[in-house]
C-alpha positions as YAML, in Angstrom:
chain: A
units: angstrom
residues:
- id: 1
  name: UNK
  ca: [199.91, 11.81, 63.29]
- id: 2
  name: UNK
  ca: [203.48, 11.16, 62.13]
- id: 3
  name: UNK
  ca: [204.77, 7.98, 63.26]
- id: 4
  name: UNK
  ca: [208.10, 8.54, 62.57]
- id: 5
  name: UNK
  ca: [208.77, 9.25, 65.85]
- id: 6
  name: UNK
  ca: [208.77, 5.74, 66.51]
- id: 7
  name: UNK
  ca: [211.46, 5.04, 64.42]
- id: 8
  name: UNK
  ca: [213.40, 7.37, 66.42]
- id: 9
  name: UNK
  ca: [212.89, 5.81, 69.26]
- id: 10
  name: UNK
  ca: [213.41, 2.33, 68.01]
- id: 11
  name: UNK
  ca: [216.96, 3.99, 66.33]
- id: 12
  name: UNK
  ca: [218.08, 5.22, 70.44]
- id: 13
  name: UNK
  ca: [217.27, 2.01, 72.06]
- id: 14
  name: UNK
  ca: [218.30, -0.16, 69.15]
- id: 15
  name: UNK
  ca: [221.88, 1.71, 68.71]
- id: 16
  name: UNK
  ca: [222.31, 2.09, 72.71]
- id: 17
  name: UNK
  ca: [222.04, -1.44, 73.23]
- id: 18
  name: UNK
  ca: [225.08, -2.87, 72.16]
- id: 19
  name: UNK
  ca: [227.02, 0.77, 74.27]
- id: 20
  name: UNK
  ca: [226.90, -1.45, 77.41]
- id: 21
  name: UNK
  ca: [228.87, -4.05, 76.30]
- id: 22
  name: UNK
  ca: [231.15, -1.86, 74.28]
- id: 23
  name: UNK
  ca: [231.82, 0.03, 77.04]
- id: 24
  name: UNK
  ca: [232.51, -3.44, 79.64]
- id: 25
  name: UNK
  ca: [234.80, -4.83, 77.01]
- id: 26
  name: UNK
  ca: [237.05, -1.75, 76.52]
- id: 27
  name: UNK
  ca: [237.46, -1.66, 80.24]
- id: 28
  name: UNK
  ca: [237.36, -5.17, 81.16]
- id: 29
  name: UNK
  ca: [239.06, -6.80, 78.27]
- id: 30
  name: UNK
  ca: [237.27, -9.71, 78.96]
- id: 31
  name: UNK
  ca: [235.77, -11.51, 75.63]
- id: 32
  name: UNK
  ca: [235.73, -14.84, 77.14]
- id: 33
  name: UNK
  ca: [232.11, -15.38, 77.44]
- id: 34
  name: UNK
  ca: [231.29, -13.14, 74.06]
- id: 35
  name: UNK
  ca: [230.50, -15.45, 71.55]
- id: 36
  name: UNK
  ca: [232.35, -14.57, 68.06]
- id: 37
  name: UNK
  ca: [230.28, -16.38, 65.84]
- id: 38
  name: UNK
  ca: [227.14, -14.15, 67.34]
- id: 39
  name: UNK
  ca: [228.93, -11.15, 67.07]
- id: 40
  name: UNK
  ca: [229.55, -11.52, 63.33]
- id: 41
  name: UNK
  ca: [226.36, -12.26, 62.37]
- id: 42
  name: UNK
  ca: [224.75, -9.31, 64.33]
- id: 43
  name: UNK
  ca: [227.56, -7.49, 62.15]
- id: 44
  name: UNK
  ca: [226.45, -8.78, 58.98]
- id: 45
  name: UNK
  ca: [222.52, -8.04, 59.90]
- id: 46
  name: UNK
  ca: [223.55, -4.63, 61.07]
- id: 47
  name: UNK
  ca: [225.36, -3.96, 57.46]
- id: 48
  name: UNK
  ca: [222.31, -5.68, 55.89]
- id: 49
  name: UNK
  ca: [220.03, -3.48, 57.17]
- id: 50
  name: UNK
  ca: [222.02, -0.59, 57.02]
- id: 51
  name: UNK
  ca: [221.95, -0.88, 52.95]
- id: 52
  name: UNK
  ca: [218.45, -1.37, 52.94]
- id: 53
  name: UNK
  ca: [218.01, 1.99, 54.83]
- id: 54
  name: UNK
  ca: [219.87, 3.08, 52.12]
- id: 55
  name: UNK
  ca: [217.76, 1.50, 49.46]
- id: 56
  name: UNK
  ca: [214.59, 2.75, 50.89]
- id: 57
  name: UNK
  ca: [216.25, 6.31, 51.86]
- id: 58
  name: UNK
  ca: [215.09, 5.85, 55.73]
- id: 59
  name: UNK
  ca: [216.88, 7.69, 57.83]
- id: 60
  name: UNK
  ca: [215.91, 6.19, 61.06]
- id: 61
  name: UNK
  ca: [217.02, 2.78, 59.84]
- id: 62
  name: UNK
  ca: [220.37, 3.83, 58.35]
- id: 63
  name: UNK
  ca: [221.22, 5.64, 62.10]
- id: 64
  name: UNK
  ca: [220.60, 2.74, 63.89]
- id: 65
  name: UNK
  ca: [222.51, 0.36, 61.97]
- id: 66
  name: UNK
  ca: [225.83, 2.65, 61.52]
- id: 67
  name: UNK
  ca: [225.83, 3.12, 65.87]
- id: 68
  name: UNK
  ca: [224.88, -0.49, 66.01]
- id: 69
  name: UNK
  ca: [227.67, -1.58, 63.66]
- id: 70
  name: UNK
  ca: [230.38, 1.05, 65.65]
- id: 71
  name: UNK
  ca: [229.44, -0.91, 68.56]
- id: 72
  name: UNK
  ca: [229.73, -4.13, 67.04]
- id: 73
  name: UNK
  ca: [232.96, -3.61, 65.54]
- id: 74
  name: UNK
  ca: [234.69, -2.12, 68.79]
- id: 75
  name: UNK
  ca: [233.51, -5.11, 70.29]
- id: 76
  name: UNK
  ca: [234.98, -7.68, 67.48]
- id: 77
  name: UNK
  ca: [237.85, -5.82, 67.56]
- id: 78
  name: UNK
  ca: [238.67, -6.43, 71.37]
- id: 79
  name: UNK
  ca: [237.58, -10.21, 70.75]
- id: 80
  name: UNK
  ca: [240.27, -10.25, 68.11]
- id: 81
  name: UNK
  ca: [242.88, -8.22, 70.07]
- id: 82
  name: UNK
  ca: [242.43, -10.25, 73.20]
- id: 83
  name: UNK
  ca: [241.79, -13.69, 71.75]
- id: 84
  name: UNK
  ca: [245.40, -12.78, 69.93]
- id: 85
  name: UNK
  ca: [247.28, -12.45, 73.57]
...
């Protein structure tokens, strides 16, 4: 059996996670209870793994970590934007 299927799932529910949020803050514009310091390092793990995806050539781990990191960086962007006002 090919288990690779599992790392296609783990890629939707991994990447989705963090489209919640996204999604709140965009329409909310409310960062006040997002914690930066979180958000950066879950930016710099995402990026992490991301290049190891690339190291090993996995596929699965590269998609996660480029919708995870989108997600992550729309959201530090509207923590930067708002914090800013």
């Amino acid at each position: 059996m090919d288990f690779s299927i599992l790392g296609y799932i783990a890629t939707f529910f991994s990447a989705t996670s963090f489209l919640p949020q996204a999604v709140k803050t965009v329409r909310t514009k409310d960062v006040q209870s997002l914690s930066l310091i979180t958000y950066i390092f879950l930016l710099s793990a995402s990026v992490s793994w991301f290049s190891y995806g690339v190291y090993l050539g996995d596929i699965p781990l590269m998609a996660t970590n480029t919708l995870t990191s989108t997600f992550q960086i729309i959201i530090l962007f509207m923590m930067f934007k708002e914090k800013a006002k």
